[in-house]
C-alpha positions as semicolon CSV with decimal commas, in nm:
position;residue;x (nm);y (nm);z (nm)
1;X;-1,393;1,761;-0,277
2;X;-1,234;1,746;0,025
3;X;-0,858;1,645;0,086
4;X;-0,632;1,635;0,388
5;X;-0,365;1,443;0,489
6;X;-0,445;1,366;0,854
7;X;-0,753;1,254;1,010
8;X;-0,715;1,548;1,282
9;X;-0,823;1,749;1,008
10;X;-1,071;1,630;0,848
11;X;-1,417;1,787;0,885
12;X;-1,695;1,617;0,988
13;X;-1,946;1,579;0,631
14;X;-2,253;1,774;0,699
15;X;-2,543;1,557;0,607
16;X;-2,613;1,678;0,204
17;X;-2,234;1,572;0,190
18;X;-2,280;1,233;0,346
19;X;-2,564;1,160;0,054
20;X;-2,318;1,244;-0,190
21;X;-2,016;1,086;-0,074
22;X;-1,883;0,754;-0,264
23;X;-1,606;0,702;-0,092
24;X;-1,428;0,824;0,249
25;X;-1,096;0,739;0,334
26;X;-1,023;0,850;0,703
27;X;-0,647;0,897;0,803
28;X;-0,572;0,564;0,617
29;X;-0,212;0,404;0,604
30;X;-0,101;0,088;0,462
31;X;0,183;-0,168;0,478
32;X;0,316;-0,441;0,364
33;X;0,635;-0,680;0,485
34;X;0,877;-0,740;0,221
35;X;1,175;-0,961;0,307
36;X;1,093;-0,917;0,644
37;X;1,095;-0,524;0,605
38;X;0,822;-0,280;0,647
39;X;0,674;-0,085;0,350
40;X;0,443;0,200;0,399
41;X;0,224;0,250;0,082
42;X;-0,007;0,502;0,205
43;X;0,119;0,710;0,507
44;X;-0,190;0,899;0,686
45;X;-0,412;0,975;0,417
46;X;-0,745;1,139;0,425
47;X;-0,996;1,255;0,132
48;X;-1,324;1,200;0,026
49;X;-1,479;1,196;-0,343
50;X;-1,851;1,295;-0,443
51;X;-2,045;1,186;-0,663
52;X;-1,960;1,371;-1,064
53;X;-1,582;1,383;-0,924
54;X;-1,331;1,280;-1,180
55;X;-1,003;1,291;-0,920
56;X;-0,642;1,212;-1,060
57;X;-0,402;1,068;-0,832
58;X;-0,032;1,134;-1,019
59;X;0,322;1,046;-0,919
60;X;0,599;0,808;-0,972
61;X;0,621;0,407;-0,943
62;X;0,566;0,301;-0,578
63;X;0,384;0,630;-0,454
64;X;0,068;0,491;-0,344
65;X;-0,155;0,529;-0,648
66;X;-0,265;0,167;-0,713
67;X;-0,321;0,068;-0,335
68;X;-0,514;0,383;-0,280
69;X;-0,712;0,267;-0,521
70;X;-0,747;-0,116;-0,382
71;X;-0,866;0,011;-0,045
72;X;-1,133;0,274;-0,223
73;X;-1,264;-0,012;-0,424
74;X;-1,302;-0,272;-0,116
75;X;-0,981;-0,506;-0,274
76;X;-0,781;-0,397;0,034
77;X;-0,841;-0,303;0,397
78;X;-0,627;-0,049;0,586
79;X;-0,327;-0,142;0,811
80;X;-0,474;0,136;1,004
81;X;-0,800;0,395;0,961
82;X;-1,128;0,409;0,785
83;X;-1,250;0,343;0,413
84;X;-1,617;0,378;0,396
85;X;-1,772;0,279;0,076
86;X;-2,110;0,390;0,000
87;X;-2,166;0,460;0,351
88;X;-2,027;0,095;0,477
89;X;-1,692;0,043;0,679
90;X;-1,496;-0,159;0,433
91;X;-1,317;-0,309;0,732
92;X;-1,626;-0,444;0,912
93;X;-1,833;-0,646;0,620
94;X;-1,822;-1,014;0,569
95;X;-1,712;-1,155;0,236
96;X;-2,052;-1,163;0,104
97;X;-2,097;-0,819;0,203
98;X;-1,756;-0,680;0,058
99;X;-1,865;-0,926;-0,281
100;X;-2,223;-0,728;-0,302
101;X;-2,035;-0,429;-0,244
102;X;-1,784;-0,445;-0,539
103;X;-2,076;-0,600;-0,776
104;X;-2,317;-0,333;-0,695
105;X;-2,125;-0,010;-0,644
106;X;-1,772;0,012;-0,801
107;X;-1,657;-0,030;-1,161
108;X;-1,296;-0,121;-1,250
109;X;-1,077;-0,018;-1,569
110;X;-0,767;-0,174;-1,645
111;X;-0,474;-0,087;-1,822
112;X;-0,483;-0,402;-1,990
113;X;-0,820;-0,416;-2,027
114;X;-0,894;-0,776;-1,891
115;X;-1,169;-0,888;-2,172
116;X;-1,194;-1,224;-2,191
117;X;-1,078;-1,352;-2,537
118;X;-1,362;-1,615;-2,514
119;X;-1,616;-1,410;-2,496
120;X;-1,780;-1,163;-2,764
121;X;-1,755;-0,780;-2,725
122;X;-2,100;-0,818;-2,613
123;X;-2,100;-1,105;-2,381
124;X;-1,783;-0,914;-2,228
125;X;-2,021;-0,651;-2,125
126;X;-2,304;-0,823;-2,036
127;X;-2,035;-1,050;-1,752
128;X;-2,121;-0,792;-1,471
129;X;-2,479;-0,845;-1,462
130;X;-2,418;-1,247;-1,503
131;X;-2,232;-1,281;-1,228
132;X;-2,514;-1,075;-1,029
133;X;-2,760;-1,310;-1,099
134;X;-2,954;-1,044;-1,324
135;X;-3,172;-1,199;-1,563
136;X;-3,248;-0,872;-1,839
137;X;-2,891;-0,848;-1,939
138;X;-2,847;-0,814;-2,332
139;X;-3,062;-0,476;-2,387
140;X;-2,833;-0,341;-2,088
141;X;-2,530;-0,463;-2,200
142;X;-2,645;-0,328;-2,576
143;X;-2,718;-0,001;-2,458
144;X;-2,382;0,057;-2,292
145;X;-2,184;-0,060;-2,616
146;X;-2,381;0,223;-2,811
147;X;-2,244;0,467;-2,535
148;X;-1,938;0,395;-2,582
149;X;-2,044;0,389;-2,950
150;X;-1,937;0,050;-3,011
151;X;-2,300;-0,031;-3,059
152;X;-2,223;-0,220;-3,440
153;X;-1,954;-0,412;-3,254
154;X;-2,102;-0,652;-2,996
155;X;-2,050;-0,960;-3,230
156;X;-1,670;-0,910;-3,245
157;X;-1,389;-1,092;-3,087
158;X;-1,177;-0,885;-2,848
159;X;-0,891;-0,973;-3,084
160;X;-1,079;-0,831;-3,357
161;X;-1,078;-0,488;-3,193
162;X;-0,768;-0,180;-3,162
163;X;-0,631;-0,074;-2,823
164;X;-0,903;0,208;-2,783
165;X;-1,190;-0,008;-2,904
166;X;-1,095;-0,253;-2,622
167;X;-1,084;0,029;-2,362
168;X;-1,384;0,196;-2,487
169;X;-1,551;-0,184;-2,404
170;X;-1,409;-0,244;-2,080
171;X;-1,560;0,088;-1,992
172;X;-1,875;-0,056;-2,093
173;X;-1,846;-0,316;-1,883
174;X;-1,772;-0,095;-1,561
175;X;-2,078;0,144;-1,618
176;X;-2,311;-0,150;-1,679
177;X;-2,383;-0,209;-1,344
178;X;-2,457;0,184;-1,288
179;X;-2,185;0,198;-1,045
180;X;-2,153;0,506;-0,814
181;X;-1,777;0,518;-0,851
182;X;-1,581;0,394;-1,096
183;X;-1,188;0,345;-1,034
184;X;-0,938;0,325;-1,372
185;X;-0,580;0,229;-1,303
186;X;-0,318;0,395;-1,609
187;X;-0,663;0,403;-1,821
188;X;-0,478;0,512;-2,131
189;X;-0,080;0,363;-2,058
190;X;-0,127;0,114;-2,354
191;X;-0,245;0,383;-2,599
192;X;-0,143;0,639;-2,791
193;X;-0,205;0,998;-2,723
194;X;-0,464;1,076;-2,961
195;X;-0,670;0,766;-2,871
196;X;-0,567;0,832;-2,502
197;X;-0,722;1,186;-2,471
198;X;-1,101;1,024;-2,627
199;X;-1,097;0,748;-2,320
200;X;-1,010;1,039;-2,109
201;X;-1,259;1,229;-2,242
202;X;-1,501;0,962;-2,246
203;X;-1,433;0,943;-1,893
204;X;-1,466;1,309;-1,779
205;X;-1,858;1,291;-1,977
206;X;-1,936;1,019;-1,767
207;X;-1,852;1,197;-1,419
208;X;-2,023;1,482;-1,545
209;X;-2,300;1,360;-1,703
210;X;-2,403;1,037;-1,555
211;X;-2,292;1,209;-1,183
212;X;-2,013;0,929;-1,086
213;X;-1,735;0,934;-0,901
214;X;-1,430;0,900;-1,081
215;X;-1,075;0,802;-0,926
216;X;-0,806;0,732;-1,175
217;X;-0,399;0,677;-1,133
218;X;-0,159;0,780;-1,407
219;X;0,201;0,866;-1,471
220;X;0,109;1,167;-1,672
221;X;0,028;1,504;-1,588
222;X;-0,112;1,557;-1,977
223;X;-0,364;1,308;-1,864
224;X;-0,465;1,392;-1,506
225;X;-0,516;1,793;-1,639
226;X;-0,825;1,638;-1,766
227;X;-0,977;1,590;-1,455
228;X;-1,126;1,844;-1,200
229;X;-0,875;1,746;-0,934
230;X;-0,516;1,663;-0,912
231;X;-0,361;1,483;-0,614
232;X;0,005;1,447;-0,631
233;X;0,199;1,177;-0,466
234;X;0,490;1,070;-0,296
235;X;0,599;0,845;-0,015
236;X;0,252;0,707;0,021
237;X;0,107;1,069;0,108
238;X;-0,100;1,336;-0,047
239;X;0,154;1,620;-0,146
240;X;-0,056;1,892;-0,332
241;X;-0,434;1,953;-0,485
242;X;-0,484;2,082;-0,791
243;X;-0,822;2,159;-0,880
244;X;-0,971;2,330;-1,195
């Protein structure tokens, strides 16, 4: 991986690395007016993440994690700077392009989970591929549940499920679209340790073993050390890199 914190230093990607890359953020900043006063979120920062990454962005409240993650996942454009996903300029696509985009190449994991209460564990999976048009989506939608291993569970309720069960299915639903990156915001902040270490796990076998990119934000250090690399941050900038 490789991480600066100004474009002036960031190397150009050979082409191997170009092939690999998921996402590319190029001397990036961000802000936002708030009562008529300026608010940098992300302050000049650079980095890219390949493919079987699993990165960790920690730090407090406010420090940039969540809108770095908006503008790597195309919900966001840059005040300033680049974001290329999958080899396209986020800041130069139409709406239908940025829609395709999202659909096709990032998955998102929630905190709270978002599963719709209306819906079955099953049919809560399968909602990616709906909303793609895809017409094959049950088998797919099976097969990510038994992943997860969930598989005995796709008639349930979300209701009917614990905190971890509900994870473990909106995790399902991001992978079902075989993203190339995959972006979880405080993946594990409404569960317990024990149950937060398996989603964390869960989520360092998928970078490794289905080869996507993982970015995830968290509060807690116990949780990013399971990742191969630690970005720390303040002040909307990159402050160290940890990697194992």
């Amino acid at each position: 991986m490789t991480v600066v914190v100004s474009q002036s230093n960031l190397p150009a990607p050979s082409e191997s690395e170009l092939r690999a890359e998921r996402v590319r953020l190029e001397d990036v900043t961000k802000t936002y007016v708030t009562d008529g006063q300026p608010v940098h979120a992300l302050n000049g920062v650079s980095l890219s993440v390949r493919q079987g990454e699993f990165v960790a962005l920690v730090g407090r409240s406010g420090c940039g994690k969540s809108t770095l993650l908006n503008l790597a996942g195309a919900m966001d454009f840059p005040s300033s700077g680049r974001v290329v996903l999958d080899g396209s300029s986020t800041s130069e696509l139409d709406d239908n392009g940025l829609t395709r985009l999202r659909r096709e190449k990032v998955g998102f994991i929630f905190q709270g989970f978002q599963l719709l209460n209306t819906l079955t564990v099953l049919e809560n999976v399968e909602l990616p591929l709906l909303l793609a048009g895809e017409s094959v989506t049950r088998e797919r939608g099976q097969a990510q549940l038994e992943l997860v291993e969930l598989g005995d569970l796709g008639s349930r309720m979300p209701h009917q499920l614990s905190g971890g069960q509900m994870q473990r299915v909106a995790i399902a639903r991001s992978m079902v679209h075989a993203p190339g990156l995959l972006l979880a915001d405080e993946p594990t902040g409404n569960l317990d340790t024990t149950t937060g270490n398996l989603i964390l796990e869960l989520l360092r076998c998928i970078a490794s073993e289905r080869n996507t990119a993982i970015i995830m934000a968290t509060h807690s250090l116990e949780a990013a050390n399971l990742a191969n690399t630690i970005l720390k941050m303040r002040d909307g900038k990159i402050l160290e890199v940890t990697r194992s």
